[in-house]
N, C-alpha and C positions, 0 to 999 in steps of 0.2 A: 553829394550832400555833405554838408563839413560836420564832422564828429562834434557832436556833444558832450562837454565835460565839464559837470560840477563835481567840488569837493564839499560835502557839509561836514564840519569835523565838528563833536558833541565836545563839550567839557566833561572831564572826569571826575566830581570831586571824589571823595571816599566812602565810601560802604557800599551795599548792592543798589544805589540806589541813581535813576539817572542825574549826572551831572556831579555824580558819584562822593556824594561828601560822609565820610565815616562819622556813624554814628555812634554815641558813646552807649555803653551797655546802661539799663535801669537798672536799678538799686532794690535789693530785698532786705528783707528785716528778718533774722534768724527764728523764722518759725514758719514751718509750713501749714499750708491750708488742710483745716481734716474736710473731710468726706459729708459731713452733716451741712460743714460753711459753704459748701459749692452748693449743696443741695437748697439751701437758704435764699445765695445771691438769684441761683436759677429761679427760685419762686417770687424774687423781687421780695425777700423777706429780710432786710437787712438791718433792721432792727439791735439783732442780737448777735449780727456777725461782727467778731474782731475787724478790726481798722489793719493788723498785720496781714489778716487771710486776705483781706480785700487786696493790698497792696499783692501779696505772692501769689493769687490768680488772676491779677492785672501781669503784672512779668510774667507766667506762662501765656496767657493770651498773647501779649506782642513779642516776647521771644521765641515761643515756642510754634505759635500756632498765625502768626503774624497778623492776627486780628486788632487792629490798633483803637476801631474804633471801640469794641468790646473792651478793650483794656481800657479806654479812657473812662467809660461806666465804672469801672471798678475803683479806680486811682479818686476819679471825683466823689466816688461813695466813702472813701478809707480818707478823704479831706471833711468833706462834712461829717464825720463821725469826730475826728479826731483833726481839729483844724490845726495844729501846731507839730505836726509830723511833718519834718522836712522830707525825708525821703519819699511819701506820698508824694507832696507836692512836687518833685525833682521828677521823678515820672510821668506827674500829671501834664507837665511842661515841655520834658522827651515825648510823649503819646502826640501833644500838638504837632508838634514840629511835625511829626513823620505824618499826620492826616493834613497838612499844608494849612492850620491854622496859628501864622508866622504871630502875626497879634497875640493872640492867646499865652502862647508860651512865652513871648517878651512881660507879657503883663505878670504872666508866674516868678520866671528868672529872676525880675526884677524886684520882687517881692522878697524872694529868697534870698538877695545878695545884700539885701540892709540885715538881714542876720549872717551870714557869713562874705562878706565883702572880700576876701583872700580866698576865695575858693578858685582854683583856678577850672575845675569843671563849671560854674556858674560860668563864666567867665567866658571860657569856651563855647558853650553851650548858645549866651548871645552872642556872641560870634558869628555860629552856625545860623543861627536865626536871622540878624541881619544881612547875612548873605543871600538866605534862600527869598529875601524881600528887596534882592538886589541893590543894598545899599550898603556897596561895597567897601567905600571910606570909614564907614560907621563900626563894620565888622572888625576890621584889622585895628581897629584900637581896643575891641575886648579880646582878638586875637592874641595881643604884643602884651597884655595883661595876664593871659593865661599864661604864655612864654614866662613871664618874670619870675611867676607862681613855681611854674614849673618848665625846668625848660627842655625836661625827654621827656616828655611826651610826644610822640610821633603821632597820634591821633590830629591833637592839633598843629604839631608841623604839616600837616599835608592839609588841613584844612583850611590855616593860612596861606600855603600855598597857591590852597584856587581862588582865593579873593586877589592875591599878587596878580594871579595871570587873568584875572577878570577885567584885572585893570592893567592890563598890557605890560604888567613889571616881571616878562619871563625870568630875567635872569636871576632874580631876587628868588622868585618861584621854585626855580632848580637848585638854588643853595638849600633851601628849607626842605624839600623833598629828601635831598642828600642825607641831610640830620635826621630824618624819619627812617630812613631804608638804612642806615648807620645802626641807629637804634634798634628795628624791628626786617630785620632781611627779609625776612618771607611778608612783607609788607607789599602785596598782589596792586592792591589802589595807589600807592605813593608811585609805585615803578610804574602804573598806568598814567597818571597825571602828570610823572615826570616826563614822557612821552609827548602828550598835549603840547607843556611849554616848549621845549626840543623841535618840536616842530613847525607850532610859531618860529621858534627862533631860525628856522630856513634850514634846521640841521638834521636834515630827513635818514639820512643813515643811523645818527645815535636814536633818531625817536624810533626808529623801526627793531633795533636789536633792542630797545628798552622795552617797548609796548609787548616783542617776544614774550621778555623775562616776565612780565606781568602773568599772560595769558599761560604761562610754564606752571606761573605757582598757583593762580587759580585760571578753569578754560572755560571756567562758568559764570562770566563776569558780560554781563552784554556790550558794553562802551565799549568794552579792551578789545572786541571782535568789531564795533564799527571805526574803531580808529586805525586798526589794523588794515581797515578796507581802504580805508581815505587815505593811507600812505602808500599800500601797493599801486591803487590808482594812482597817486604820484608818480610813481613809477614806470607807469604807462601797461601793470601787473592787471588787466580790466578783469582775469575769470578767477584768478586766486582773489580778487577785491571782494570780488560776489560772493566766494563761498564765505567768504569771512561776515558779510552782510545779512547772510542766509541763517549764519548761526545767531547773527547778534538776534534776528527776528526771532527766533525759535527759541531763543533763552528766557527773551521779551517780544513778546506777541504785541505789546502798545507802546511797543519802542519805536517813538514817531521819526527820529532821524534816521533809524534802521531802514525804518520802512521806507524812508524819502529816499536814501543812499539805494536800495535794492530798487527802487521803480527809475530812479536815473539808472542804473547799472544796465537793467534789463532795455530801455532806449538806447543805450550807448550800443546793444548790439542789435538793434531794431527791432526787438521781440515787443511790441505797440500792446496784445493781449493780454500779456505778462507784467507788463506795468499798469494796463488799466485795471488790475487786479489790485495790485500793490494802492494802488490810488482809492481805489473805493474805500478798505481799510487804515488808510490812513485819513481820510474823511470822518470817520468816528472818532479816532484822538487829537488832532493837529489840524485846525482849518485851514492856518496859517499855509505850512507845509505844504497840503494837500492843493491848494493854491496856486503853488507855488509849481508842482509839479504839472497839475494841469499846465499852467502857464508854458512851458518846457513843453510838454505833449504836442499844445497847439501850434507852436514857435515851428516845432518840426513837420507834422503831418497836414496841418491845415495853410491853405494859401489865401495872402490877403487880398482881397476882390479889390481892396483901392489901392492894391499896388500891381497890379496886371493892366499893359496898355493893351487897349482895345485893341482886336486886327481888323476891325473895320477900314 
């Protein structure tokens, strides 16, 4: 029976997140929250809570405690109290983005940047927004703005970077990355995304010593473990592929491409149980996928009755 072999390789953009695009840090106001103001917002008594406290237990909620939707409670209470506080509002607009309501935080950003138009975080920030709304041409022109503003930032060197390779401009992608890991060396996402484009570009030894160096400075990074897989599999590496698969799952338990890559893995050595495993679970976050793998399962194990001649 002829071996099975798909690569899905994920995009990386930057921060822990899939498709990995770095998020910029929220913004505090030098004043922490006392012990009464929690006790307040917890009672839904917000009345007499400062707009500062609201803001500084909105950043521990999505920094600390990665509650984003609780944070955005917060951010949108410390805007209706005090509606001309940019930094509220600059939060309330990162809190979107990272609960996938791409709208939202455009409509904020935008709001924000008729008062500071030179911001190159605004700036950035729709960027990231029109990318994760896959509109890609649209990104790299607030992209190439936050550049002008500033142009070391490596945050947004790498984050331009993944709208270049979204739009198939590897090469442009790995000049940009260079400036990022230039600027920030221990920069774990740039050295994984510069791996991505590298490997589009057919140049599978640099993306595999690159995608190393990623996984060196952080090994807790899920992509950087399923790209690692999809290139050993190049290789024709299928059990070192798996262990890298294994981990990407176990970092992210609803890391859909993990899970696709680990239920092919597990078919490529005919283990049928062990992938219909990997499928059920991948049926609750990726239909698409899940699909797709069935598709794959049946291709191999089942035969198609209108293609067997009768021996009649």
């Amino acid at each position: 029976m002829q071996k099975i072999f798909i690569i899905f390789a994920v995009i990386i953009l930057s921060s822990t997140v899939s498709a990995q695009m770095k998020m910029r840090n929220l913004q505090t106001i030098a004043e922490n929250p006392t012990d009464a103001a929690q006790k307040e917002i917890k009672n839904d008594s917000t009345t007499t809570a400062n707009f500062v406290e609201l803001n500084q237990l909105g950043v521990k909620k999505a920094l600390v405690e990665k509650d984003y939707k609780q944070a955005l409670e917060f951010f949108s209470k410390a805007v209706e109290i005090q509606p001309d506080c940019f930094i509220c509002k600059f939060n309330l607009g990162r809190s979107f983005l990272e609960v996938e309501k791409y709208d939202d935080a455009i409509r904020i950003f935008n709001e924000l940047i008729t008062v500071k138009p030179n911001s190159a975080e605004l700036n950035g920030s729709l960027g990231e927004a029109y990318n994760k709304k896959e509109l890609f041409e649209e990104s790299l022109a607030y992209f190439q703005k936050s550049l002008k503003l500033n142009p070391k930032d490596p945050i947004t060197l790498s984050n331009y970077a993944i709208s270049l390779s979204l739009l198939e401009k590897f090469e442009e992608a790995v000049g940009n990355l260079d400036k990022a890991i230039k600027l920030q060396p221990d920069f774990a996402e740039a050295y994984s995304n510069k791996g991505y484009a590298l490997f589009k570009l057919g140049r599978q030894k640099e993306a595999f010593e690159t995608l190393k160096k990623a996984e060196k400075l952080n090994p807790n990074i899920a992509q950087v473990h399923n790209n690692l897989g999809v290139v050993l599999d190049h290789f024709g590496k299928n059990d070192e592929a798996r262990k890298h698969y294994l981990n990407a799952v176990r970092l992210k338990p609803d890391y859909a491409e993990g899970i696709c890559n680990l239920a092919i893995s597990y078919l490529q050595k005919g283990e049928r149980e062990a992938a219909y495993q990997q499928l059920k679970t991948l049926e609750k976050v990726h239909a698409g996928l899940a699909e797709m793998v069935r598709d794959v399962i049946w291709s191999r194990y089942v035969v198609d009755a209108s293609k067997v001649k009768s021996q009649d």
